[in-house]
N, C-alpha and C positions, 0 to 999 in steps of 0.2 A: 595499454590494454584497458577491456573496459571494467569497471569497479562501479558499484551499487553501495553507496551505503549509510543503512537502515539507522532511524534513531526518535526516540519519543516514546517507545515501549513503558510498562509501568503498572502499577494495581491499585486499581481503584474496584469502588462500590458499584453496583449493581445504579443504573440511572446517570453513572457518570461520564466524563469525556477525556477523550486524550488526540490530541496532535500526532501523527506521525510521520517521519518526513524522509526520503532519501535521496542524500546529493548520488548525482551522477559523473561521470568522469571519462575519457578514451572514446569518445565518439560526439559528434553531433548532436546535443540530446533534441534542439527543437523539429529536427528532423522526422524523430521517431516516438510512435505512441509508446505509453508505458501504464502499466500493470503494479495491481495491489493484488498478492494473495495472501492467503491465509493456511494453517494448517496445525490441526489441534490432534494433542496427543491420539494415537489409535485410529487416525481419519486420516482420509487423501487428501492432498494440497487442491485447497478451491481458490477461482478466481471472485477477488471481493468487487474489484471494481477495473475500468481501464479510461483511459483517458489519450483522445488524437493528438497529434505534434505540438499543434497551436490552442491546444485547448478548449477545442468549438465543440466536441464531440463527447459525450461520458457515458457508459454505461455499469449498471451495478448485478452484482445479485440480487434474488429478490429479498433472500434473507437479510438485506441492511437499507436496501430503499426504502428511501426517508430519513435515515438516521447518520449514513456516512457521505462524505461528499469529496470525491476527489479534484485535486487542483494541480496546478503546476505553474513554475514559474521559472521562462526559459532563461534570464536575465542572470537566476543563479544556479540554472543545472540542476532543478529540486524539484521533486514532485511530492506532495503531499496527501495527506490522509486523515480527515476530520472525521471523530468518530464519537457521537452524542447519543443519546441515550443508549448507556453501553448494558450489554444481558451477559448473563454466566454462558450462555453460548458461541457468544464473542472471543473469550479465550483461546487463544491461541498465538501460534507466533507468525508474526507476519513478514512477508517478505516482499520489495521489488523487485519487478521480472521487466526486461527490454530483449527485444528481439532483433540483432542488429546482421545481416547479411548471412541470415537463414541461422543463427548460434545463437541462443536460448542465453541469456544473464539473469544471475540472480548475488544478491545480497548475500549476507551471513542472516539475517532476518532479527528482529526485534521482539520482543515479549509481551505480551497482552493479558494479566490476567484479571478476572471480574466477578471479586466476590466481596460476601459483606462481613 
């Protein structure tokens, strides 16, 4: 079955950075793009960033371009999530999302908070 799962979550200050990263598992992952959201307490789950099979392709919110970069690396089933000059609006918990033969997968999702 497939399985997402999140890790690198943490709290830091305001201006700082954190890695996040989540292996994949129960499918093909070079196959399939994969997804960074986000979802901070009282607010809808937004998309942060996504990333194609092979990694040619990225697109962000506008709320983190420049600041988050996502990657992937099909060798270990992991996508990641660089995330530099971090704001009190960044907190939230983040999750990986793959979309594998029309079924939605998500993580248990990881913790982001950013304060000083």
């Amino acid at each position: 079955q497939v399985q997402l799962v999140e890790a690198g979550g943490g709290s830091v200050q305001p201006g700082g950075s954190l890695r996040l990263s989540c292996v994949a598992s129960g499918f093909i992952f070079r196959n399939y793009a994969m997804n960074w959201y986000r979802q901070a307490p009282g607010k809808e789950r937004e998309l942060v960033a996504g990333i194609s099979n092979l990694g040619t392709s990225t697109n962000y919110a506008d709320s983190v371009k420049g600041r988050f970069t996502i990657s992937r690396d099909n060798a270990k089933n992991t996508v990641y999530l660089q995330m530099n000059s971090l704001k009190p609006e960044d907190a939230a918990n983040y999750y990986c999302n793959v979309r594998v033969w029309a079924i939605t997968y998500w993580g248990q999702g990881t913790q982001v908070t950013v304060s000083s």
